[in-house]
N, C-alpha and C positions, 0 to 999 in steps of 0.2 A: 115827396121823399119817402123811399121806403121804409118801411120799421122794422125795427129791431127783433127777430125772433128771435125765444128765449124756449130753451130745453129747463123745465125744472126738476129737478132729481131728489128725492125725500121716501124714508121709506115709512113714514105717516101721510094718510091719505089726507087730513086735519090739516097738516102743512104746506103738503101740496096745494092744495086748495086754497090755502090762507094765502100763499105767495104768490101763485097762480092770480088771484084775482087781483091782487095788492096790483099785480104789475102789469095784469092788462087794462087796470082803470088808467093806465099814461097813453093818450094817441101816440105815442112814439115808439110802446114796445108789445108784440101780438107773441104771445104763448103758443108756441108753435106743436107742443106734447109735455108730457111728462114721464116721469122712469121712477120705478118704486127701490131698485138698489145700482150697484154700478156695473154689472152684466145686462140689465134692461138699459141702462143709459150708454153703454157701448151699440147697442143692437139701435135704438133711436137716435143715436148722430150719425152713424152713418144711412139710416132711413132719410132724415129730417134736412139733415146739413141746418143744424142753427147755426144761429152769429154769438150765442152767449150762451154757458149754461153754467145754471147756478145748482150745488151741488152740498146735500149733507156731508158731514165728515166722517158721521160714526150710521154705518148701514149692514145687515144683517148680509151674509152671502159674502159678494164682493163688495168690501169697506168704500167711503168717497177716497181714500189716498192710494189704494190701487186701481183704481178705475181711473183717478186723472194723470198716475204714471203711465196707463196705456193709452189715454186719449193722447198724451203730450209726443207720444213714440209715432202713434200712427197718425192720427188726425187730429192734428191742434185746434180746438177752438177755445177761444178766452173764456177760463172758468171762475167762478165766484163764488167761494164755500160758503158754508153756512156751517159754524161753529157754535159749540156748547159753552157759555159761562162758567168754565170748570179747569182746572189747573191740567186735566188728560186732555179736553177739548182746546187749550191753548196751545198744549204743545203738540198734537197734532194738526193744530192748523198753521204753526210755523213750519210744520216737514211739509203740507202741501205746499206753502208759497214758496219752499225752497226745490220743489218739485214742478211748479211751473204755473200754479194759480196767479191768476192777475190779483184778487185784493177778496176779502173777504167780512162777513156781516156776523156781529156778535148773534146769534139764535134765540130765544125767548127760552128762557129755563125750563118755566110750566108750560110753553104753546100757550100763551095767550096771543089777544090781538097785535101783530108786529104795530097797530097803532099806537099802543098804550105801552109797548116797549120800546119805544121810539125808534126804529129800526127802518118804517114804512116808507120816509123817507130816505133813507141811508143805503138799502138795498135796490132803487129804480136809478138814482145817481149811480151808484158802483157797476148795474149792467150796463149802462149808456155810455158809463168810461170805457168799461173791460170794450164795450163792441167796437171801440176807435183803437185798440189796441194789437188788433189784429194781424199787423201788417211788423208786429212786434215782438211777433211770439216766441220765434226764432230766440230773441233773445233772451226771454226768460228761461225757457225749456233746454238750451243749449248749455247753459251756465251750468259750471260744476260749481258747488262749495267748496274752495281752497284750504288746503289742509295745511299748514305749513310743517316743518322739521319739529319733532320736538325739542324744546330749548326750556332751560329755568327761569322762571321769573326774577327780573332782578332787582324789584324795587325793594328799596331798605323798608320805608312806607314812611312812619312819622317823623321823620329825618331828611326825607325826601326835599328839595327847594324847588317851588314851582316859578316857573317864569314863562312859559308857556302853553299855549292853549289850542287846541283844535274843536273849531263848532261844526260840525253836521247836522246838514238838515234835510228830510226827504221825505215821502212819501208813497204813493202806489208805485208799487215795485225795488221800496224800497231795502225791504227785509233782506230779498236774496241780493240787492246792491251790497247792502252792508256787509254781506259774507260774503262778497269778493277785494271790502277794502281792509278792516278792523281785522281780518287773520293777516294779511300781509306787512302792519305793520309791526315793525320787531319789539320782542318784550323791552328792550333798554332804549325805548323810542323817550326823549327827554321835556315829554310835553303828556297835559292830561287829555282827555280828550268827551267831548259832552257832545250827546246825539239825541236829540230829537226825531222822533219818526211817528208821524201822524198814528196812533192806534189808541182803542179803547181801553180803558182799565181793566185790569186780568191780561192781558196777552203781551204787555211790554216785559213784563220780568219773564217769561219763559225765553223772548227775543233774546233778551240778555243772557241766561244761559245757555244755549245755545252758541250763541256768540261764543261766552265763554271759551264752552268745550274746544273752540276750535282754534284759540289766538294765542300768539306771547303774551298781547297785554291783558291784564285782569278787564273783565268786563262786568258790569253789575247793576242792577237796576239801582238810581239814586235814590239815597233816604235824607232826608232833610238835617242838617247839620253837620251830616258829615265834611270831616278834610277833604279836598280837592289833591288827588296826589296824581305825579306823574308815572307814566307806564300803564294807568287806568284809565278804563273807559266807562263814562255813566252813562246809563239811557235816561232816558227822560220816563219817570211811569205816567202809564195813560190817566187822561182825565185831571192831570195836575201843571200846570207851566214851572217849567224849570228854571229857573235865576242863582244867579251866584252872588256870595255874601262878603266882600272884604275881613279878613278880623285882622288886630295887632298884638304880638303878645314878645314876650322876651327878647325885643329888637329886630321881629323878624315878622312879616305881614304872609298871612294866611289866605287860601277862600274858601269857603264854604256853599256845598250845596243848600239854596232853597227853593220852598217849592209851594204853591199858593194854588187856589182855587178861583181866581179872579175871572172874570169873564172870559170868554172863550174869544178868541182874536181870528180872525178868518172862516171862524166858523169853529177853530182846532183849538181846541186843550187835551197836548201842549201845542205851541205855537212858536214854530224856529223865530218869529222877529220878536218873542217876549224876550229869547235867551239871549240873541243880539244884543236887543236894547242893555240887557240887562249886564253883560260881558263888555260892552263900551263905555259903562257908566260906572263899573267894578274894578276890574281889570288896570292893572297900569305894565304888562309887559306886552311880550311878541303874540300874537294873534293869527291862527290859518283856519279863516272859514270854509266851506266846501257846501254849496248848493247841487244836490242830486236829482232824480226821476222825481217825478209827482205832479198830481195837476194843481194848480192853483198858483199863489206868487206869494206864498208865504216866504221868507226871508230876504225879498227884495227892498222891501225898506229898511230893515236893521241890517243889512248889507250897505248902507251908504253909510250906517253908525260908528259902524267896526271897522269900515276905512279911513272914519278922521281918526280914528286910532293907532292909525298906519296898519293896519290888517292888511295883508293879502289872501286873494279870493281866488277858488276857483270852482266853476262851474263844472254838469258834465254836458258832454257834447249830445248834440240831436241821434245821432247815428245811435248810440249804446243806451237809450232813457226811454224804460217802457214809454214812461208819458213826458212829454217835453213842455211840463208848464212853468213848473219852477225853477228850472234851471234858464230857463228862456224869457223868464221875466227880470231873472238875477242881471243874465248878457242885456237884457234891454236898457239897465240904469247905467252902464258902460263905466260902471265899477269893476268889472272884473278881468282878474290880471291873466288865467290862465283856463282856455275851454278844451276839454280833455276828455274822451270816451274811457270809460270806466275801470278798464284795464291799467290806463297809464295813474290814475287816479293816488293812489299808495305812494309812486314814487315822486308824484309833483307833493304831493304830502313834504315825505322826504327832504325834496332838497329844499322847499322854501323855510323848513326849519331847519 
């Protein structure tokens, strides 16, 4: 079986080198060169023709996010940044994936060992996904970020009665997913709505803004206690599982975000079948789950939870899903009411509530 050649791009030679070696100790992946900014990594993909390249975000000259705007225009190949622990380095590496990066690796602050920042494995995984994703690309690199009309927000807020609820849950390629469904839905949409998307801590609140900026509904990274209101959407922040909390108070029953640090379930915290479990077991109204891109089968089991709750589910379809693991594992449990390519995704939303 062939291997995986990988373009690595850094404009520290210290990195280079760290990553370089990180990832030709896998028989699966040969380092096929390297690029000190993103004009030498234009000039080496089309020398090299790699199958992955993995790419700084912040590089002297030409930056990683104008260099992987022109690889995506001319020559698509699956890119995988490498991002700074840093509030500019998050939100720069959400304009990359909305630009067309397949998935991206938290960077070590000081360049220490990617061993000792746990990263070593994290990064030889994500180029072995990104190089299956190739035949995909099309679909990330083509997607616009949907803007919608401006319009007012129209939630009262603590006045607001909730009765229902929308769970998403996704992963690799998930980001630019979410910015073609959460701006489409309208601000006076009569349901809250809680998303899960596999990421590290530091990089889900910037997702969140972003979102924001672009939707009717309020979008915001969740803090632990707050009201669960309709016309808003919580992300889940990284490194925490999301659950929600019953309360009762002056005749009229409440929920509440919570948010725990308990073992990591699939490997993920957060983890879509914590928020399942936790939304079947909470919850006493209407329920629309929505399983999207991502590899793995996180939300297939809390998918059979939320349908003894009468939830209905919908999947998205193979055609529109960078990676087809979790939506494909969702179709496997033959729970699911509706499988839908990405576009139609908003308005099945819609009518099932």
């Amino acid at each position: 079986m062939a291997r995986i050649r990988v373009l690595v791009v850094d404009d520290s030679a210290f990195m280079r080198k760290l990553i370089a070696d990180r990832l030709s100790s896998d028989p699966g992946i040969e380092v096929a060169g390297t690029a000190s900014n993103g004009r030498e990594a234009l000039e080496r993909i089309e020398e090299l023709k790699p199958d992955v390249v993995t790419m700084d975000v912040t590089m002297p000259g030409m930056d990683g996010l104008t260099a992987l705007k022109t690889i995506m225009q001319t020559r698509p190949v699956p890119v995988v940044m490498l991002s700074n622990l840093t509030s500019e380095g998050a939100d720069a590496t959400m304009k990359a994936l909305e630009l067309g990066a397949v998935d991206f690796v938290a960077k070590p602050s000081a360049q220490i060992s990617l061993d000792i920042a746990g990263s070593s494995h994290d990064i030889v995984n994500k180029v072995k996904i990104a190089a299956g994703t190739r035949g995909s690309l099309k679909k990330i690199s083509l997607r616009k970020a949907y803007v919608p009309e401006p319009s007012p927000r129209t939630v009262s807020g603590l006045e607001a009665s909730l009765n229902k609820l929308v769970l998403i849950g996704t992963s690799t390629g998930g980001p630019k997913a979410l910015h073609q469904v959460i701006p489409k839905l309208p601000g006076h949409i009569n349901a809250a709505i809680l998303i899960v998307q596999h990421m590290p801590a530091g990089f889900t609140r910037s997702l969140a803004e972003r979102l924001d900026q672009v939707s009717a509904v309020r979008v915001k990274e969740a803090e632990p206690g707050e009201k669960i209101l309709p016309g808003c959407a919580y992300v889940a922040p990284g490194d925490y599982h999301l659950k929600v909390a019953a309360a009762a108070q002056w005749g009229r029953r409440d929920l509440l975000v919570k948010l725990d640090q308990s073992p990591p379930l699939h490997g993920c915290r957060p983890a879509f079948d914590v928020l399942l479990a936790s939304a079947a077991e909470q919850f006493w109204a209407h329920m629309v789950c929505v399983i999207m891109t991502g590899m793995g089968h996180d939300g297939a089991a809390g998918l059979l939870q939320v349908r003894a709750k009468k939830a209905r589910t919908i999947a998205e379809h193979q055609s529109s899903c960078v990676v087809y693991g979790m939506p494909k594992a969702a179709v496997e449990t033959g729970q699911v009411d509706f499988v839908v390519p990405l576009p139609e995704i908003p308005g099945t939303i819609m009518k099932l509530l």
